[in-house]
BAPA-509470 format. One line per field, with one value per residue (C-alpha): residue number from 1; residue in one letter; x negated, y, z negated. Coordinates in Angstrom, 1 decimal, padded with zeros to 4 digits. Layout:
N
seke NUM; ...
vexmi A; ...
xx X; ...
yy Y; ...
zz Z; ...
***
This chain:
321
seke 1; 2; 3; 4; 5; 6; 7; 8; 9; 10; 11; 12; 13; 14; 15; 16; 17; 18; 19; 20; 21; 22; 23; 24; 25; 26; 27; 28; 29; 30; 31; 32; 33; 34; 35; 36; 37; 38; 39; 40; 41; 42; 43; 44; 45; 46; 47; 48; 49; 50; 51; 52; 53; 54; 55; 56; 57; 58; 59; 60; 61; 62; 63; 64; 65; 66; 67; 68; 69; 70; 71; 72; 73; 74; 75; 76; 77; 78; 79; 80; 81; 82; 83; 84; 85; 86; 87; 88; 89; 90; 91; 92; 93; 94; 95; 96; 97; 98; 99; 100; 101; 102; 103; 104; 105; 106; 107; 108; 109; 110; 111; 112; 113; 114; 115; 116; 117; 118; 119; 120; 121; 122; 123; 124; 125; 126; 127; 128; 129; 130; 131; 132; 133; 134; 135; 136; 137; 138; 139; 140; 141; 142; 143; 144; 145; 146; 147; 148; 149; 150; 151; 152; 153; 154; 155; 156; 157; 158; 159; 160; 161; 162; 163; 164; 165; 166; 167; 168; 169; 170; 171; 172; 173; 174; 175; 176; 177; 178; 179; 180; 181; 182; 183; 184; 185; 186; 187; 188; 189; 190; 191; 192; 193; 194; 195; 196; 197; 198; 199; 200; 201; 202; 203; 204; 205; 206; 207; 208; 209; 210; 211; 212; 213; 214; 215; 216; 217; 218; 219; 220; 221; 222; 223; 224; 225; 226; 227; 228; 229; 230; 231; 232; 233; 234; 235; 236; 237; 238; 239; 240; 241; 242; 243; 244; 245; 246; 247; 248; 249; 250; 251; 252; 253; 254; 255; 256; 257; 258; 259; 260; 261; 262; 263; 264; 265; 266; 267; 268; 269; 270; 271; 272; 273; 274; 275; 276; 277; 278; 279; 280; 281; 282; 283; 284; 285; 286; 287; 288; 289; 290; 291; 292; 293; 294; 295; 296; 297; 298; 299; 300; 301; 302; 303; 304; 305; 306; 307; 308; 309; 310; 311; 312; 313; 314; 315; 316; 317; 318; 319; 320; 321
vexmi X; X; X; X; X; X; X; X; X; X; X; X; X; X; X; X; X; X; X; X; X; X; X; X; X; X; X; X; X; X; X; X; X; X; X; X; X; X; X; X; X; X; X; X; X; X; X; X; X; X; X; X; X; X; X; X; X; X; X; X; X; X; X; X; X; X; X; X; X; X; X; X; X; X; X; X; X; X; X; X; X; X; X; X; X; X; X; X; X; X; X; X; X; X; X; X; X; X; X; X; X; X; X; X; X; X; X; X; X; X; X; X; X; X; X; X; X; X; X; X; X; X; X; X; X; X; X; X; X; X; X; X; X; X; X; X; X; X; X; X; X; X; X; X; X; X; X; X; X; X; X; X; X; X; X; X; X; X; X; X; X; X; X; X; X; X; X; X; X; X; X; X; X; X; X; X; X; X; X; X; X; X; X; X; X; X; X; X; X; X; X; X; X; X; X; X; X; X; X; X; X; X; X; X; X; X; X; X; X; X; X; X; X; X; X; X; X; X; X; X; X; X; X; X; X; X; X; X; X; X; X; X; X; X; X; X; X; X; X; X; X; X; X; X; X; X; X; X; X; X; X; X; X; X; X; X; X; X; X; X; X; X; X; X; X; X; X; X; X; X; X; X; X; X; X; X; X; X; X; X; X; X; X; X; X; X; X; X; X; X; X; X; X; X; X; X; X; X; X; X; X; X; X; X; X; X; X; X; X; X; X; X; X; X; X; X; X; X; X; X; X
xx 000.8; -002.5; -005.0; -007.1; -010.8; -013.9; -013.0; -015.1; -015.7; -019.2; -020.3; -023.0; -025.6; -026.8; -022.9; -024.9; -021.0; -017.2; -017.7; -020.3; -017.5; -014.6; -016.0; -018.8; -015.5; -013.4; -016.5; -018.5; -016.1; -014.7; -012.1; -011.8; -009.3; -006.2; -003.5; -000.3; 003.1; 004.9; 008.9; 011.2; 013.9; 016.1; 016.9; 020.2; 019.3; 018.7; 014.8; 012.8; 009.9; 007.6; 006.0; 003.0; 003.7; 001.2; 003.5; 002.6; 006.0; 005.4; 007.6; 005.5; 005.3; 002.9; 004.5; 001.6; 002.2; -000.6; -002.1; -001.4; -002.0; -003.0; -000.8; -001.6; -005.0; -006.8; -009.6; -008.1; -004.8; -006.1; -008.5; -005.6; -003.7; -006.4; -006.9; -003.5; -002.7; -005.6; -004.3; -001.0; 001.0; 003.2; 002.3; 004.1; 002.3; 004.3; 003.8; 006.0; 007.3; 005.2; 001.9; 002.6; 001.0; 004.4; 006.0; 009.0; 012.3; 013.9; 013.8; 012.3; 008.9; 007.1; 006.1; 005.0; 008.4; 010.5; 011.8; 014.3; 012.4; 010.7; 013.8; 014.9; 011.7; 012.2; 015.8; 015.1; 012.1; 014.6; 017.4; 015.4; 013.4; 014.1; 011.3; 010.9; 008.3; 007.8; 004.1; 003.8; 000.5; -000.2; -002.8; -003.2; -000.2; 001.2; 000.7; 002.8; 005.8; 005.6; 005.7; 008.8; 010.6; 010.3; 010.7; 013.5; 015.4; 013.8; 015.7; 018.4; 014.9; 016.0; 014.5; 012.4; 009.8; 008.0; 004.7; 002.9; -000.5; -001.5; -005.1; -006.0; -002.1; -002.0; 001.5; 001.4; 001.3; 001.2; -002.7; -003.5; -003.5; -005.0; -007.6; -007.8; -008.7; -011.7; -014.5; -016.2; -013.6; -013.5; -014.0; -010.6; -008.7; -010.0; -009.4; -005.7; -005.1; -006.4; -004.1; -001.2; -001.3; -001.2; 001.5; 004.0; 003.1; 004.3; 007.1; 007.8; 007.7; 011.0; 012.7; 011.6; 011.7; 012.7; 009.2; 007.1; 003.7; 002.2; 002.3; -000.8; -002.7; -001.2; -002.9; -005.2; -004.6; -002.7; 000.2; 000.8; 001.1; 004.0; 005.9; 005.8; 005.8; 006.5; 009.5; 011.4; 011.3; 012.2; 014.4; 012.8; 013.5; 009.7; 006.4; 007.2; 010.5; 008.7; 006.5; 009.0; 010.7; 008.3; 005.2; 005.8; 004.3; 008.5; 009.7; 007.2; 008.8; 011.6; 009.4; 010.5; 008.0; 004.3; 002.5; -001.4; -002.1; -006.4; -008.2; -011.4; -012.9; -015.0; -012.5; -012.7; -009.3; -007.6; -006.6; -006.6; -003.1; -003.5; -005.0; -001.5; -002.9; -000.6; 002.4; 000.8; 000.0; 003.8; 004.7; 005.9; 005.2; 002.4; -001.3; -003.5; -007.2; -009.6; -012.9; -016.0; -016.7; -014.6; -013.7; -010.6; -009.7; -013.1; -014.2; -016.4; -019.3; -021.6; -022.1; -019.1; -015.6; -013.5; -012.8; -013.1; -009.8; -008.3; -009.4; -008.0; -005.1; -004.7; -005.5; -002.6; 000.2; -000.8; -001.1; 002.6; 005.0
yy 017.6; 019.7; 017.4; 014.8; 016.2; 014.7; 011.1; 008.0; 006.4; 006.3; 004.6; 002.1; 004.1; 002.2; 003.1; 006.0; 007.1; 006.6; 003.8; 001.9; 001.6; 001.0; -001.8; -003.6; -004.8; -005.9; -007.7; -009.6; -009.5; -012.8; -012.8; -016.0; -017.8; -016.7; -019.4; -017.7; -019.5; -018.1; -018.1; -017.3; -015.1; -013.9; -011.0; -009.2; -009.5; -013.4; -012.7; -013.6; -012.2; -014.1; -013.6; -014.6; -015.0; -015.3; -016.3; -016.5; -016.0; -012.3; -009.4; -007.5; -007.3; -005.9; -005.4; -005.4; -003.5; -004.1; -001.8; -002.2; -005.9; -006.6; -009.7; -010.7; -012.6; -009.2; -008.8; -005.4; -007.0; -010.1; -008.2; -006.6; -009.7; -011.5; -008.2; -007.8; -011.1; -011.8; -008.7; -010.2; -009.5; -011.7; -010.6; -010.2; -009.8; -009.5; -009.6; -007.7; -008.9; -010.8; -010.2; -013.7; -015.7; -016.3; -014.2; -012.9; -013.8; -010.6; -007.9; -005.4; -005.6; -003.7; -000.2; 002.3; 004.0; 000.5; 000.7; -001.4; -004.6; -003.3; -002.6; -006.3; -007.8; -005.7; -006.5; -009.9; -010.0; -008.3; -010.4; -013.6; -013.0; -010.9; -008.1; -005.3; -003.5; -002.9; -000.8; -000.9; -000.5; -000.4; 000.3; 002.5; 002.1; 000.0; 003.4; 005.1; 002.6; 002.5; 006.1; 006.7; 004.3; 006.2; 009.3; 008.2; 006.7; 009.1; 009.1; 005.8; 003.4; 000.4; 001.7; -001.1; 000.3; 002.5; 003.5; 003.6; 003.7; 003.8; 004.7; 005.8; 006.6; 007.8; 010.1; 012.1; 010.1; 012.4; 014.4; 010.5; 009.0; 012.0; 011.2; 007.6; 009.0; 010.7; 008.8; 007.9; 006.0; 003.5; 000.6; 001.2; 002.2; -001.0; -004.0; -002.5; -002.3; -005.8; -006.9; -005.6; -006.2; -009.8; -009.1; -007.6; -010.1; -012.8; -010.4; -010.3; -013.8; -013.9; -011.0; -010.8; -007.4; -005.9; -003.9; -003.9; -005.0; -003.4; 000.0; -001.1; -000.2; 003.3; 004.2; 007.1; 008.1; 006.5; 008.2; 006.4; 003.0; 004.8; 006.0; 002.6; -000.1; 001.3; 003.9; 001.6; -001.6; -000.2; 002.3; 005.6; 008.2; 008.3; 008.7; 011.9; 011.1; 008.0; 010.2; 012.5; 009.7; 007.2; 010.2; 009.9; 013.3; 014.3; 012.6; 012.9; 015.7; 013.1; 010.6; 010.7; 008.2; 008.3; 008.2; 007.9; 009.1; 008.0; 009.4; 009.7; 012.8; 010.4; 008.7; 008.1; 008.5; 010.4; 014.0; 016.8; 017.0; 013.8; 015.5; 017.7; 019.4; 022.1; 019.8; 018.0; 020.6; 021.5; 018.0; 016.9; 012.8; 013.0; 012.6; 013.2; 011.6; 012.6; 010.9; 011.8; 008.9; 005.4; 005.2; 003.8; 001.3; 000.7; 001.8; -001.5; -002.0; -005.4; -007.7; -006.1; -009.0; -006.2; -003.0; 000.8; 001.1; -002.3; -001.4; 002.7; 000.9; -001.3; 001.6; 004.0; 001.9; 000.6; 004.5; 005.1; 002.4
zz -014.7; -014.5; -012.1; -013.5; -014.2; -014.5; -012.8; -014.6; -011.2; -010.0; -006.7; -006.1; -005.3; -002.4; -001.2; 001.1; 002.8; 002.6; 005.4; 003.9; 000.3; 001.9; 004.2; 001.8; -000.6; 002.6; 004.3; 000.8; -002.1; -003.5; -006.1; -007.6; -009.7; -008.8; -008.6; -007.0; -006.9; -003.6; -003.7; -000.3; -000.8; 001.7; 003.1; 003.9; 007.4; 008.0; 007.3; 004.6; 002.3; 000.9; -002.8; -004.5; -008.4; -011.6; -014.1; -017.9; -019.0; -020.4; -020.8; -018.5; -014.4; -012.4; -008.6; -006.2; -002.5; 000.1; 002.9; 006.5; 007.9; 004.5; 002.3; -001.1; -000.8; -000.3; -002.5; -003.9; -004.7; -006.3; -008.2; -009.8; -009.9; -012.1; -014.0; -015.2; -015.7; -017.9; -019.9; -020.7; -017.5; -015.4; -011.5; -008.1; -005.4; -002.3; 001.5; 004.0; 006.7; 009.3; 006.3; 004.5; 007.4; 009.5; 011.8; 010.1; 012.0; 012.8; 015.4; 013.3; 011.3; 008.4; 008.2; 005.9; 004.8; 004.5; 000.9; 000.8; 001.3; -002.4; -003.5; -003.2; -004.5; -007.3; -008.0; -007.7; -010.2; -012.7; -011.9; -011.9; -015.3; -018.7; -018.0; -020.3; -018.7; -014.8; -013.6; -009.1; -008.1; -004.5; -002.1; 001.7; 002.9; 000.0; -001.8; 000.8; 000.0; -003.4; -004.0; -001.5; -003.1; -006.3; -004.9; -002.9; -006.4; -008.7; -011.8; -010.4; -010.2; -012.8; -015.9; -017.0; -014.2; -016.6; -014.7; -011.1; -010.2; -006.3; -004.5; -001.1; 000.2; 003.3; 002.6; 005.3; 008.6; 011.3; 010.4; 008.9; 012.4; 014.2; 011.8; 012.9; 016.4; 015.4; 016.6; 013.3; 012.8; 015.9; 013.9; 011.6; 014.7; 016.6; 013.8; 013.0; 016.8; 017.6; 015.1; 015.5; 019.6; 018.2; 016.0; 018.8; 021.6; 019.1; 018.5; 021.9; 022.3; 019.8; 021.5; 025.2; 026.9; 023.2; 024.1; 027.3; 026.2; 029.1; 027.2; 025.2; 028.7; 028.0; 024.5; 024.5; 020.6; 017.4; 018.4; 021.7; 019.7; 017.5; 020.0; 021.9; 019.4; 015.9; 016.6; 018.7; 016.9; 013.4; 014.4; 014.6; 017.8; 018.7; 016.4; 015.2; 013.8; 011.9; 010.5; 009.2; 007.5; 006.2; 005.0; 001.1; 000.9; 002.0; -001.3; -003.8; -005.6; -006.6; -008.4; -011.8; -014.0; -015.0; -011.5; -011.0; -007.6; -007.2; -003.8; -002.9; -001.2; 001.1; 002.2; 005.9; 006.8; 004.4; 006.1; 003.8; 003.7; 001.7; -001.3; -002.6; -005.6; -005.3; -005.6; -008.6; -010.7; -011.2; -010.9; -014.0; -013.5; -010.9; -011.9; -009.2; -009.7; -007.0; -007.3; -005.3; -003.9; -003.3; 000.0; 001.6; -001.0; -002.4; -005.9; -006.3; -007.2; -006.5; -009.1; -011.2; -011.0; -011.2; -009.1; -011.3; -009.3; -011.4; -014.7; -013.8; -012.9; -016.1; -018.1; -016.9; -017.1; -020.6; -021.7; -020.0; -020.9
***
């Protein structure tokens, strides 16, 4: 599909950079009124997921995939939780595994190419309840899932899922966390780091000597924590081989529904191998939006209750369904 020109999305304009929009949201945004309902289910593996429902008893779902050590109570997700649901939509929001606010119970964890943890949740939603239409938004590295999973499937995804619409995906892994090492970006690379160290001592503490904390002391870039902690743990050869085959960028030619793909030219770290115009112009089903401003995740402005990224959202998958 030719690219999207002329994007509706303008920023705040005291937003002066892509910093200043992608943390302002994360920092002072309150979304308010959103009731979930979680349900367990159970995994193939003796884990579990855990998912946060809005349900109005429509013929519509909304599946909602959050960024990395996100869960559902992010304000980006439950901004599109109360838009859609407000617009007629039943809405799942899941959390991967260890997101939910318990460490999950197997060896393993969540990265940015599982797919088949989405593939269960959205089996179960269409097993569980009569849906007629399915839209998957998701968001960083929610984005990154969601569109692997379709391009994975392609034309097998169950065909109730009609549309997709995903912002700041970070489908190429390998330049995204070089960018992460750049020094304007210290703050990103510190809060996900200080995090997930948390998140693999308490996996250690399951699974002693599955990985030798002590390699945290040997980090110099991104890269390091892949090789050490990501690879291993889910299964990968080293970082390079995870990249390989989690980057959505690999399987995006297979994705065969309505897809809104939204990124922001400021976006802090976005690589410009993020940004496949090429590939979109001859895609058929891909719709590539690239704003000038918006940030990682941001495209929200003060005062306004919902995101430009919601209402873009809400707007493409009624238009394609």
């Amino acid at each position: 599909m030719p690219l999207i020109p002329n994007s509706t999305y303008r920023r705040y304009p005291l937003f002066i950079d892509g910093h200043f929009e992608s943390i302002f949201p994360t920092v002072f945004r309150k979304v308010k009124g959103v009731d979930y309902e979680r349900e367990r289910i159970d995994t193939p593996d003796d884990d579990f997921l855990d998912l946060d429902w809005l349900d109005r008893g429509s013929k519509k779902l909304v599946i909602l995939t959050h960024g990395l050590e996100g869960d559902s109570r992010r304000h980006y997700v439950m901004g599109t939780a109360k838009l859609f649901f407000e617009n007629g939509w039943d809405v799942l929001a899941w959390n991967c595994r260890s997101c939910s606010g318990e460490m999950n119970r197997a060896q393993r964890m969540y990265h940015h190419g599982e797919i088949e943890d989405i593939g269960q949740v959205v089996s179960h939603a269409l097993q569980c309840k009569n849906y007629e239409q399915v839209a998957m938004c998701g968001f960083s590295m929610g984005a990154n899932i969601t569109m692997k999973y379709l391009g994975v499937h392609g034309k097998n995804v169950p065909e109730q899922i009609r549309s997709a619409a995903v912002f700041s995906a970070p489908t190429d892994l390998k330049e995204g966390a070089e960018v992460l090492d750049l020094a304007s970006n210290y703050v990103y690379r510190k809060r996900f780091m200080f995090y997930l160290k948390k998140k693999m001592e308490a996996k250690n503490a399951q699974y002693p000597g599955v990985i030798d904390l002590k390699n945290f002391k040997k980090i110099k870039v991104w890269k390091d924590f892949d090789d050490y902690f990501s690879a291993p743990l889910n299964g990968f050869k080293d970082a390079l081989d995870f990249y390989e085959k989690a980057s959505a960028k690999n399987f995006m030619t297979g994705i065969a529904i309505p897809t809104l793909l939204v990124q922001a030219l400021n976006d802090p770290i976005l690589p410009p191998s993020c940004y496949p115009k090429e590939l979109c112009e001859k895609h058929p089903h891909l719709h590539l939006e690239i704003t000038k401003h918006g940030g990682h995740v941001g495209f929200w402005k003060p005062g306004k209750e919902f995101a430009w990224s919601e209402e873009r959202a809400l707007d493409f998958v009624t238009q394609n369904r």
